[in-house]
C-alpha positions in Angstrom: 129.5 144.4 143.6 126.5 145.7 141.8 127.3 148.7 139.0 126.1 151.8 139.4 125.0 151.3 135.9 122.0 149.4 134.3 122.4 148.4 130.0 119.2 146.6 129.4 118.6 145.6 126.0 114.8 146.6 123.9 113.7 145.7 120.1 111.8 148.1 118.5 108.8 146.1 117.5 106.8 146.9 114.3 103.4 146.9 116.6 104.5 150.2 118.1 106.3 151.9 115.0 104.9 154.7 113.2 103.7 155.1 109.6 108.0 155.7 108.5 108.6 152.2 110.7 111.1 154.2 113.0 110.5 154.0 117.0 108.2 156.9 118.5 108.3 158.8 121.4 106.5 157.5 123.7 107.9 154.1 122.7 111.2 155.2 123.8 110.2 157.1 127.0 107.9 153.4 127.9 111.5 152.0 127.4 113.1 154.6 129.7 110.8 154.1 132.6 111.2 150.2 132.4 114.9 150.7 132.5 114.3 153.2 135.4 112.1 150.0 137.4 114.4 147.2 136.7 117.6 149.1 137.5 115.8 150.6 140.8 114.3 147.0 141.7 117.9 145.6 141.2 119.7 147.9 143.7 117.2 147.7 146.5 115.5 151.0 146.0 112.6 149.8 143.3 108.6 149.5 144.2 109.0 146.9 146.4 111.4 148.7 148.7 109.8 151.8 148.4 106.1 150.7 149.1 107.2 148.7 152.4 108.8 152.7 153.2 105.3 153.9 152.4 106.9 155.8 149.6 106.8 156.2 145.9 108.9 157.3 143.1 107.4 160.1 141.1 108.3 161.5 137.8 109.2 165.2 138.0 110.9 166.3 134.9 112.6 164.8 131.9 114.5 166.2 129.2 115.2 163.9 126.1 117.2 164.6 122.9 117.3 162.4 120.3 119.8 162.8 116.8 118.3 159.7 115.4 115.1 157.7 116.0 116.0 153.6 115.8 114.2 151.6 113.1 111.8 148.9 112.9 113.2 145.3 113.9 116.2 146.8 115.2 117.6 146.5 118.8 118.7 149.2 121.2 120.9 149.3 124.7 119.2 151.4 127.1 122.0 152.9 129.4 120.9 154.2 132.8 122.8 155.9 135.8 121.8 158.1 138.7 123.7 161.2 138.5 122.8 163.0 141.4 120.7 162.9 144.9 120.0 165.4 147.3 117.5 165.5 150.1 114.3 166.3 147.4 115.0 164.6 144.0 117.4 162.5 142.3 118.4 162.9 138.8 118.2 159.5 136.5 120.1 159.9 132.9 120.1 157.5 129.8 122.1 156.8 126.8 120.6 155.5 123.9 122.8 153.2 121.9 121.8 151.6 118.3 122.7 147.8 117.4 125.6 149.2 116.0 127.1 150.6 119.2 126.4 154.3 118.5 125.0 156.6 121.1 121.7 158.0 119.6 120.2 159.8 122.2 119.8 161.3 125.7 117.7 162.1 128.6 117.6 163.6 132.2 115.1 163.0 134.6 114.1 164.6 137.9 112.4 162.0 140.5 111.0 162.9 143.9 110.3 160.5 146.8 106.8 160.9 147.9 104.4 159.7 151.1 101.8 157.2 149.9 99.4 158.5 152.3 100.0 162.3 152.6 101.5 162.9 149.0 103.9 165.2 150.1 107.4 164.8 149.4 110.0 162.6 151.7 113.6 163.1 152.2 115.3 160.9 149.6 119.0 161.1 152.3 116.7 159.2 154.8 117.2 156.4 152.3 119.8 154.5 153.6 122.8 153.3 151.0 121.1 155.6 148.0 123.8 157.8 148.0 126.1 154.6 147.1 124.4 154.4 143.9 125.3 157.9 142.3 127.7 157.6 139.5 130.4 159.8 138.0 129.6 158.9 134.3 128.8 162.4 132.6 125.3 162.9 130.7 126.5 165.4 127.6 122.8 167.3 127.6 121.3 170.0 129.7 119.5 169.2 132.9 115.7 169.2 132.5 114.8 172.8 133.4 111.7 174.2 134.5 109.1 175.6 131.7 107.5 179.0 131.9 103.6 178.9 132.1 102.1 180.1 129.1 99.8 183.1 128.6 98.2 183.7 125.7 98.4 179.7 124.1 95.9 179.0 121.6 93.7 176.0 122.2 95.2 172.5 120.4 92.9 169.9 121.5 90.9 168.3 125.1 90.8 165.0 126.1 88.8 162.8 128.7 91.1 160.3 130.7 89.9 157.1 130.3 90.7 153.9 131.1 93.5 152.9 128.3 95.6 156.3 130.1 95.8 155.5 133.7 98.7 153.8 135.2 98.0 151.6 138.5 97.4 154.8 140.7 94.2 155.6 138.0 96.4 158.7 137.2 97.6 159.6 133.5 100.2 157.1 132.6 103.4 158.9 132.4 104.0 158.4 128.7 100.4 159.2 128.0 101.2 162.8 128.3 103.4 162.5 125.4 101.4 161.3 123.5 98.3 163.1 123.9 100.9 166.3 123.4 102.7 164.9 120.0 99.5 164.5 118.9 98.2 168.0 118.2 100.8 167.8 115.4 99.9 167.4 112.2 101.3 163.8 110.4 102.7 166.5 107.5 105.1 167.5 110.3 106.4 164.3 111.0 107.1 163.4 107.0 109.1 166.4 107.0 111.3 166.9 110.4 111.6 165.0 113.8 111.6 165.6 117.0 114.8 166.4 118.3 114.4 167.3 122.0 111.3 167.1 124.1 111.1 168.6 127.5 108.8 167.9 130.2 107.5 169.0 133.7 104.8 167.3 135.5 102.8 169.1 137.8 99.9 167.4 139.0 98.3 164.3 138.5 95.7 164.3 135.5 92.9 161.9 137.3 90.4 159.1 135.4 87.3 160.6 134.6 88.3 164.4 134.0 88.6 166.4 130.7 91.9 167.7 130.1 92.6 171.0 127.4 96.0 171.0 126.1 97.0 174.7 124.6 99.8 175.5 122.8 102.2 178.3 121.0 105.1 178.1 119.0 108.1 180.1 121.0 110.4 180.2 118.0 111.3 179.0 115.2 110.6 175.2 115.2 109.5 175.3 119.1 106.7 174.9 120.6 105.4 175.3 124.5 102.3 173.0 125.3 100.0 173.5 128.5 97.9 170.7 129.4 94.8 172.1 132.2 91.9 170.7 133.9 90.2 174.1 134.1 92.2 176.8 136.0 95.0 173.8 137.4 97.8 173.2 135.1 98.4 169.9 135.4 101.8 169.6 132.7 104.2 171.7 130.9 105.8 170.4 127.5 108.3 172.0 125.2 108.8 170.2 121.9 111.3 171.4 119.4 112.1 170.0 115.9 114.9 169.6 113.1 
């Protein structure tokens, strides 16, 4: 019988390190979403299952928090379970574990079942056998939670999606709105602190060819809430907090 959950194994190669040779962010969540393929495609419900259903998985929230970020030419297991499904998402967690065998990290993540055609969403119970896969195995971090709007943000930066952002849809890549948020921060923020948890909703899909503004304003102390717009449309939410 196949486990419920997937351990896949990623090095952290120098190409995509940053200047302090540790893994970044979007390295990680690249990692995540390869996990999140291979483990689907192994159980039956992956992009090949799914596009024969005329369906699609889409990314609708993640949450990830991070104590430590894994260093250059080291090795990481990349734990992944599904934790719950109902009839409009299921939730996808992951453990990050170091070549030492201690847990580094988490993250939640919110997925909807969508028609390929329409766009609308699809009812993930009519998905025979997927309720077989949830697991029991606990997640120790908050669920990713939906982020307020923000309405007086000061503009950080804009953007043009181009071709080196869009996935095989021509839509922003997933991890390409992580990166295009971390970097409104200054490199003097990343000499001194880290990210510790980053938060994120996805709203709509940013599309090649269209100029994107991201705004931002710090919350609290070490928080900040990012808005990324195509005029009036918001198309994702971000909340980014440090230590």
């Amino acid at each position: 019988m196949t486990s419920k959950e997937g351990i896949y194994t990623y090095t952290i190669d120098a190409y995509l390190s940053d200047f302090r040779g540790k893994a970044t962010l979007p390295m990680l969540g690249g990692f995540m979403l390869q996990a999140a393929t291979r483990h689907a495609e192994e159980r039956n419900f992956g992009y090949s299952f799914m596009s024969s259903q005329q369906r699609a998985w889409v990314l609708m929230r993640m949450s990830i928090e991070l104590s430590e970020y894994p260093n250059n030419d080291t090795s990481i297991k990349l734990h992944t379970w599904v934790s719950d499904i109902n009839k409009l998402f299921s939730e996808r967690c992951f453990a990050f574990e170091d070549q030492d065998g201690n847990y580094i990290g988490y993250a939640r993540s919110m997925w909807a079942s969508i028609d390929l055609e329409t766009r609308h969403p699809t009812n993930i119970l009519d998905l025979e056998r997927m309720t077989e896969l949830k697991s029991d195995k606990v997640c120790p971090i908050p669920g990713a939670v939906k982020i307020p709007f923000l309405k007086d943000g000061e503009s950080a930066a804009s953007f043009t999606v181009k071709y080196s952002d869009i996935d095989i849809n021509k839509h922003l890549n997933s991890m390409k709105y992580i990166e295009h948020f971390i970097d409104i921060f200054p490199i003097e923020m990343f000499q001194e602190k880290e990210i510790k948890t980053f938060e994120m909703n996805y709203l709509a899909e940013g599309q090649y060819g269209t100029t994107l503004d991201i705004l931002k304003k710090e919350t609290e102390l070490d928080t900040s809430v990012l808005e990324m717009k195509h005029n009036d449309k918001t198309i994702c939410l971000a909340r980014v907090t440090w230590q």
